[in-house]
N, C-alpha and C positions, 0 to 999 in steps of 0.2 A: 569772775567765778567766786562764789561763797562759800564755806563749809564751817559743818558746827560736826565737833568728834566728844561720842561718848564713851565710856571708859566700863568695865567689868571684869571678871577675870573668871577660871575654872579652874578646878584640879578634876583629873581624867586618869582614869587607868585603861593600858592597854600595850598589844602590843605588834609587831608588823611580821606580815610575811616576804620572804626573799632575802638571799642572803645580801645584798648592798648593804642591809639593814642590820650585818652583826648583832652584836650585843641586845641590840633593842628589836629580837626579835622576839626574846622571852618577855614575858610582862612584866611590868615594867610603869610607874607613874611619872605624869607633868602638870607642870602648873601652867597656865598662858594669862597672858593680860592680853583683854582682848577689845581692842579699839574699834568702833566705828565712827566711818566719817561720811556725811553726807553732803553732797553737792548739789548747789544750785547755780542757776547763770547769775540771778538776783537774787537779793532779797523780796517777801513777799509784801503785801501791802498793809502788816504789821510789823515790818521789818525784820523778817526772820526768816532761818531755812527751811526749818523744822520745830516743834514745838518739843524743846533740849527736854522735858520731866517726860512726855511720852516717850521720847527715841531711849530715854535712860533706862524706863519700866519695860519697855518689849526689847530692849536687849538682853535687861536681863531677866527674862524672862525664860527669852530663845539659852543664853548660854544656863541659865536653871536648866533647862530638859536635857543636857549635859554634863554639869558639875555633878563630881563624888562619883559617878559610874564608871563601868570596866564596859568602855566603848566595843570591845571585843561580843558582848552581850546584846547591842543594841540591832532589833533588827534593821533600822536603819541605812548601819554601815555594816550587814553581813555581805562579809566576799571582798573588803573595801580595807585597804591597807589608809589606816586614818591617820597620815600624815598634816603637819602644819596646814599644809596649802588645800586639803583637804575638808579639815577644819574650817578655816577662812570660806572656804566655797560653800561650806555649808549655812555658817550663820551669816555671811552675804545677801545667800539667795531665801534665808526663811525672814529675813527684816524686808529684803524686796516684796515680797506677799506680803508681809502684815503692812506695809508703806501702800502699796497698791489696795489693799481692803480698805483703808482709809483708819487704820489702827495709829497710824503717827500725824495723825489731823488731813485735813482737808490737801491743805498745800503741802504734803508730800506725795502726791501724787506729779506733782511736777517738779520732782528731784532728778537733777541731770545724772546721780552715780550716787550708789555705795561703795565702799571700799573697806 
């Protein structure tokens, strides 16, 4: 197995409902650095996973339509306590579509995982 991880980050405001969540129920900001990593069985027959300057630009792109917002605002995540893992699932599954439209070249579309 191969993988190549790109690197970006957000500041987010926002804040949770339910009480497990104290403090950080009032709003409240964070920063995240935010890695993805892409998996293959092999390499491709340029020897690569993914072409590393597109997976850099539509990452950060997806976490742009993110950063400096009060995620509380976004219809998005209305109703949707936007936790860490929450997050993660979400810029996952929006780099999984743009990798399947063919936005991170050809040979991402036979990427075994994001993460």
């Amino acid at each position: 197995m191969f993988s190549v991880t790109v690197r970006d980050h957000m500041m987010i405001a926002h804040s949770f409902r339910g009480e497990v969540f104290g403090p950080a129920q009032k709003l409240h900001g964070a920063t995240f650095v935010v890695d993805a990593t892409f998996r293959r069985a092999d390499v491709d027959a340029d020897g690569i996973v993914v072409d590393i300057a597109l997976a850099t630009e539509v990452l950060g792109a997806i976490v742009g339509e993110l950063n400096l917002r009060n995620l509380d605002d976004e219809p998005a995540f209305a109703g949707v306590n936007t936790t860490t893992e929450v997050l993660a699932r979400t810029i996952a599954d929006r780099l999984a579509e743009r990798a399947l439209a063919g936005d991170l070249g050809a040979g991402a579309r036979e990427l075994a995982g994001i993460t």
